[in-house]
C-alpha positions as CSV (number, residue, x, y, z in Angstrom):
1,X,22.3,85.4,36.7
2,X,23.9,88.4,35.4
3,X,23.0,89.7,31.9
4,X,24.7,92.5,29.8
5,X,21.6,94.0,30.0
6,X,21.6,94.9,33.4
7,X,25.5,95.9,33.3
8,X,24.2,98.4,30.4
9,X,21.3,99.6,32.6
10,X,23.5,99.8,35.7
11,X,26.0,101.9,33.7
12,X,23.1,103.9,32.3
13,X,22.1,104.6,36.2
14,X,25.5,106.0,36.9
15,X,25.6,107.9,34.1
16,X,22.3,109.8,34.7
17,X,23.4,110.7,38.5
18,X,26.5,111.6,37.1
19,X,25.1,114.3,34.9
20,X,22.1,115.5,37.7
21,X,25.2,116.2,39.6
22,X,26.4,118.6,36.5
23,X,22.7,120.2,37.0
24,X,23.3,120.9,40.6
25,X,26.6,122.4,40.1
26,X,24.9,124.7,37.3
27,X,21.9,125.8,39.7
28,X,24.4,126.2,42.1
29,X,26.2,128.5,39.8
30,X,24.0,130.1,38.9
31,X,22.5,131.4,42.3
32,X,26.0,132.5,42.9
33,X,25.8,134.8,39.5
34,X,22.4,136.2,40.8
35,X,23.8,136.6,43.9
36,X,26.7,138.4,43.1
37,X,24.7,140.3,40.2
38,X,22.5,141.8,42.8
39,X,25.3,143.1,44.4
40,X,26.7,144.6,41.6
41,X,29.7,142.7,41.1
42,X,30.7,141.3,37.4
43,X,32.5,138.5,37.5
44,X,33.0,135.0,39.8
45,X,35.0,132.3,40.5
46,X,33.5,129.4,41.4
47,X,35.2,126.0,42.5
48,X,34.3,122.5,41.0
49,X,34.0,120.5,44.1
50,X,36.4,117.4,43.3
51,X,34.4,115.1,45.7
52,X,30.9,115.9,47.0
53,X,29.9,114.1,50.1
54,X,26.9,111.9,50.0
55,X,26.8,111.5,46.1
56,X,28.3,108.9,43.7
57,X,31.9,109.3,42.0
58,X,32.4,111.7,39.5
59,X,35.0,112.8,37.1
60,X,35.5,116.9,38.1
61,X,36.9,118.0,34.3
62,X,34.2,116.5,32.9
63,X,31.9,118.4,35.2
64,X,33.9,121.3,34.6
65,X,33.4,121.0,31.0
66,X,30.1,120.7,30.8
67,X,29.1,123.7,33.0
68,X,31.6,125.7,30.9
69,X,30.2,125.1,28.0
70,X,26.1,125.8,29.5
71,X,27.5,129.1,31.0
72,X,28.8,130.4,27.6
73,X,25.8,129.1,25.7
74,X,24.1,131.6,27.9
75,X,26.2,134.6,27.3
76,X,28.5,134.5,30.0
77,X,32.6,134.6,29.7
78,X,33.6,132.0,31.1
79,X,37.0,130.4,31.6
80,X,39.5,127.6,33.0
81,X,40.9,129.2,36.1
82,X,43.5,127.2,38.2
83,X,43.1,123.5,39.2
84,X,39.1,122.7,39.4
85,X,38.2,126.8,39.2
86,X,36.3,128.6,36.9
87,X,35.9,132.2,35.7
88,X,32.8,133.5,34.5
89,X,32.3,137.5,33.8
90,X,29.3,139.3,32.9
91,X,30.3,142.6,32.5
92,X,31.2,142.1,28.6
93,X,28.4,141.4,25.9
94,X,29.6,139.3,23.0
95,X,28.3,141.6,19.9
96,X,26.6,139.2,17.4
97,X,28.1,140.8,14.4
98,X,32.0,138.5,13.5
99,X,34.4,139.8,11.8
100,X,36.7,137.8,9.7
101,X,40.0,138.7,8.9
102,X,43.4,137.6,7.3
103,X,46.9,138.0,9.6
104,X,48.8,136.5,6.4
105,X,47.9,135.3,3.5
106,X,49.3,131.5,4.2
107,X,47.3,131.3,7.5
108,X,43.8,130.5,8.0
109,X,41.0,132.2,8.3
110,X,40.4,133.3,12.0
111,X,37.4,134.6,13.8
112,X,37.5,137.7,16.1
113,X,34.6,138.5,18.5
114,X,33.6,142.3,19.4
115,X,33.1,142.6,23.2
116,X,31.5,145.5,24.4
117,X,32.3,146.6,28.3
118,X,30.3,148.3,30.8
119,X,31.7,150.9,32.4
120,X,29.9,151.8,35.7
């Protein structure tokens, strides 16, 4: 017989493939970023695969999302591209330091970030 239990720990299952799939595609990235750091290039565009072969469904923007979000926690720029591609650059370093300003005094407060470039 067929308890909500096991539809909860069948959904759980799914769920935890689903985000060791996000941990491949991160790995995956970030070989690419070493790769392509080692040959002195700054920046990459990787593609979220939409359907990968030999593993369960998936939802690709979430994916997306998720990577995005782990590749700027680690300093990298990173950005929606076009469809199911990414941007990510290294050759700018977020400075630490924000600096708030005003554009007009009946708009809100906004935050601007300092990049600094490398210029090789």
């Amino acid at each position: 017989m067929l308890s909500i239990e096991d539809i909860h720990e069948k959904y759980r299952q799914k769920m935890l493939k689903q985000k060791q799939i996000y941990k491949n595609i991160l790995v995956d990235i970030m070989q690419k970023i070493n790769t392509k750091a080692n040959s002195k290039q700054m920046n990459l565009i990787y593609r979220i695969p939409i359907v990968i072969i030999g593993e369960t469904e998936y939802n690709s923007m979430t994916c997306m999302n998720y990577v995005m979000k782990k590749v700027i926690r680690q300093g990298f720029f990173c950005c929606h591209h076009v469809d199911n591609y990414i941007y990510i650059d290294w050759s700018m370093i977020k400075n630490k330091e924000y600096i708030r300003y005003k554009k007009n005094a009946n708009k809100t407060n906004e935050k601007k970030v300092k990049f600094i470039t490398y210029n090789n």
